[in-house]
N, C-alpha and C positions, 0 to 999 in steps of 0.2 A: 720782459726779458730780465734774467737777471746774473747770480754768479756765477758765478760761479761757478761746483765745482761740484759733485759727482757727479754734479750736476746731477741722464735718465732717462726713456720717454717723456717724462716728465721735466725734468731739466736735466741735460745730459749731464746732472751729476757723475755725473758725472756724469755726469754728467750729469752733474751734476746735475737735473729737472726745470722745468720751467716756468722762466724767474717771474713771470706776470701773475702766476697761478700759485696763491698765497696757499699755503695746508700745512698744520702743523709736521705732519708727515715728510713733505719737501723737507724743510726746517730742520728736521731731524736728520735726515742726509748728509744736510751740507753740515752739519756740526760733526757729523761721525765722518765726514770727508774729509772735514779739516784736522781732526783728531788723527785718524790713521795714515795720511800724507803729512802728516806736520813735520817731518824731518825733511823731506822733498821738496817740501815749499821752503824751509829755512835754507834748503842747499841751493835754488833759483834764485833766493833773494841776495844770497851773500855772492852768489857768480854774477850779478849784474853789473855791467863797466860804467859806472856812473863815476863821473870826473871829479864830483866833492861831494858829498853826503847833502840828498836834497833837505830841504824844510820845509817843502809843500807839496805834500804826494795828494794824485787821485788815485781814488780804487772805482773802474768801472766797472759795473755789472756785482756788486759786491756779496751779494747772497748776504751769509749769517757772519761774516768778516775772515774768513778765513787767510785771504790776505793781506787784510787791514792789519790785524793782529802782529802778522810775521813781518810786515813793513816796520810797524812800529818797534819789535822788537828788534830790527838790523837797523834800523837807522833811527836813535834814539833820542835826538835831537828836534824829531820831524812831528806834523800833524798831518792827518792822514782825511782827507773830504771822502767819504764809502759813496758812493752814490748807487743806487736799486731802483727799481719800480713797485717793488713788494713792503710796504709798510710794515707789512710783520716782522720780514726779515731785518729791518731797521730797524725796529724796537727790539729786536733779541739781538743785535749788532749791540746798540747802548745799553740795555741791560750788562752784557759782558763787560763793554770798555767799564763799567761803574764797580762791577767784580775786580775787575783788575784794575783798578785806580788808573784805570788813564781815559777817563773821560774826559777831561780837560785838553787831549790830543785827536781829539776823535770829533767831525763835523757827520754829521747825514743828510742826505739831500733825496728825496725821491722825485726823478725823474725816469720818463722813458727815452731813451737814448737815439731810437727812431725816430724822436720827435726832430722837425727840422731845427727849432730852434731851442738851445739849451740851457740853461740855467749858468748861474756866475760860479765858474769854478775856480778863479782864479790864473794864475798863471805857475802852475805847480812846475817844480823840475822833475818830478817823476810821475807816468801815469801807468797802471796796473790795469791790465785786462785778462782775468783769468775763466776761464770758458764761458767770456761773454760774447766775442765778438763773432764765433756763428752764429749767434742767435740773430744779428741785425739782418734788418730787411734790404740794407742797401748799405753792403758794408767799404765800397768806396767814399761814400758821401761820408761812413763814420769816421773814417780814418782821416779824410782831409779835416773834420768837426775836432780831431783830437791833435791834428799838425797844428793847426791858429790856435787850440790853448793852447800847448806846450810850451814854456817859455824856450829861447832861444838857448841852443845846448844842451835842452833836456831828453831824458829819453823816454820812450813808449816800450813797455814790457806787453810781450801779447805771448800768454800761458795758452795751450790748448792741448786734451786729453785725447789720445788717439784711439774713442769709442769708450765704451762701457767696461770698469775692468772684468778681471776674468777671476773666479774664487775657487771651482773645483778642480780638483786631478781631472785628466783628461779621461779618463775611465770610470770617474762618476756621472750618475749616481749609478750603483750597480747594474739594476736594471733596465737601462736606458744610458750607457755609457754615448759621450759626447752631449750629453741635451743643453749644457751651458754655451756649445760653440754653435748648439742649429738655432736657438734663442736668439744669439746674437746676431744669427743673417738673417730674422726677421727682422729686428729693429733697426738693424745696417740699411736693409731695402725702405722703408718708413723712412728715415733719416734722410737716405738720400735723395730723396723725393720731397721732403719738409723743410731739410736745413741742407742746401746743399753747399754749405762752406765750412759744413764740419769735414776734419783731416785735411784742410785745404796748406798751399803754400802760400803763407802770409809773406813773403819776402817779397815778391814782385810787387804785391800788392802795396804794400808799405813804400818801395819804393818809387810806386805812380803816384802816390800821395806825398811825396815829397823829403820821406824821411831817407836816411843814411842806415843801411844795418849794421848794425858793429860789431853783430855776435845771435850765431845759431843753436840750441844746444839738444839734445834730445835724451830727455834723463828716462831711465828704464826704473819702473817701479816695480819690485819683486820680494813681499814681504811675507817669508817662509813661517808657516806657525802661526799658531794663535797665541799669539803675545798678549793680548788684551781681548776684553768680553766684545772690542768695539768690533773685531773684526767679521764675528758671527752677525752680528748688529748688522754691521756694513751691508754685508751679504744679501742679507736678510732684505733688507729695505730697497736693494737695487734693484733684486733679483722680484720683489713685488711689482716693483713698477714696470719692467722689462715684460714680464705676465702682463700686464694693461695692454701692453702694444703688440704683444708676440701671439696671444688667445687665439685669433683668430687666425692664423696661419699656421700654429702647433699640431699634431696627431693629435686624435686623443691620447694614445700611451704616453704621450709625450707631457701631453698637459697633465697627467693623473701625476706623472711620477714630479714636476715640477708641482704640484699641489703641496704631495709629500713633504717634499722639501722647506717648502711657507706654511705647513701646519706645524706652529711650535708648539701642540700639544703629540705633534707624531712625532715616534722612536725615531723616523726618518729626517726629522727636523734638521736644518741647516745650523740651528744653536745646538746640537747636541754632536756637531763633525767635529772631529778634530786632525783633521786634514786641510781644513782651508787654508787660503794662501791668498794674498793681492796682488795681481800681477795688469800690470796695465804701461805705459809707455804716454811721457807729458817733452813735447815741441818747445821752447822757445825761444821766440825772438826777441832781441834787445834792439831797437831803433832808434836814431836819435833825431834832433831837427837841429838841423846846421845852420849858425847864423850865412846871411847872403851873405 
């Protein structure tokens, strides 16, 4: 399991894909995840109601640091422990913070988070989980595992993306208009049958765990235009892995004209639309743990 954040079929990168299953390709993802949501994540980090600016955050489930990054840059005083289970994505995590001179703020820890027993995190006051905690297997036990770190007053951030975004008009691609929304009820039915705590309501849950919610938020992501080459990118690399999981339940017209689409050497290519758009929708909750 891992970040993050377009996570996918592969990790819901967005779903972000998943975080156990190392491939340069995942990798690529979550970096164009964190590129084209980067104003979204800095607008989640700066709404958090945290009572003093912590000095020891975790980032659970961290992927390529997508959150690490935007921790460090809201709360600039702090050091951020990423923790993953994907080694790769840790070593392209530290490659960056060394880019960006803040290695010196930046710990890595590779663990599996489903493990029952976890590694010394500290007693951070803020802990970050952004589209990791559908992935656990028994995400009661994790959330009590992330109440006893928390130090006392701190709070628990839990990011989650509500499915796979969406990039085409509703009337592409021509000859097959809608094949982006039948794609996504195949890997909605997969999903829900593999991870069935994505789209969930963390709030109960948090609260059987012991935490206090302090704050709900539900930011609507809807990024018109191609602003940048990343968002063809984006597309591009989601829309591949969506294929891995959807193949098998597609038409064939369906599969032929989504071919079109991931052949970037066809006129049809998704890097040559210029129509695309990111529209997708990110939940969060702000939790805290109240001293007795």
């Amino acid at each position: 399991m891992t970040h993050g954040h377009p996570h996918s079929p592969g990790h819901d990168a967005h779903h972000h894909p998943d975080h156990a299953a190392d491939s340069g390709g995942q990798a690529e993802i979550l970096d164009l995840d964190a590129e084209v949501l980067a104003a979204h994540t800095a607008s989640i980090t700066a709404w958090l109601p945290v009572e003093a600016p912590p000095r020891e955050i975790v980032d659970l489930g961290c992927g390529t640091g997508a959150g690490t990054f935007a921790l460090l840059a809201r709360f600039p005083g702090a050091h951020v422990t990423a923790v993953d289970s994907s080694a790769e994505h840790l070593h392209r995590l530290r490659e960056k913070a060394t880019i960006e001179g803040v290695e010196d703020r930046v710990r890595t820890v590779r663990a599996d988070l489903d493990a029952a027993d976890w590694p010394d995190l500290g007693k951070p006051g803020l802990i970050w989980a952004s589209a990791s905690m559908h992935h656990m297997a028994e995400p009661d036990r994790t959330l009590r595992q992330v109440h006893d770190v928390l130090a006392p007053d701190g709070l628990f951030a839990v990011v989650e993306l509500a499915g796979f975004p969406r990039f085409l008009p509703p009337n592409a691609p021509e000859e097959r208009p809608g094949l982006e929304e039948r794609c996504h009820a195949a890997t909605d039915h997969l999903h829900a049958e593999h991870l069935p705590h994505r789209g969930a309501d963390w709030g109960p849950m948090l609260a059987a765990a012991g935490f206090t919610v302090e704050g709900v938020r539900t930011v609507e992501v809807n990024i018109e235009g191609i602003r940048t080459e990343a968002i063809p990118r984006y597309a591009l690399g989601t829309l591949q892995r969506i294929r891995g999981a959807a193949a098998g339940t597609l038409s064939p017209e369906d599969l032929a004209a989504l071919d079109q689409l991931l052949d970037t050497d066809s006129p049809r290519s998704l890097l040559r639309r210029t129509d695309l758009a990111v529209r997708t929708e990110r939940m969060v909750w702000a939790a805290a743990r109240r001293r007795a």
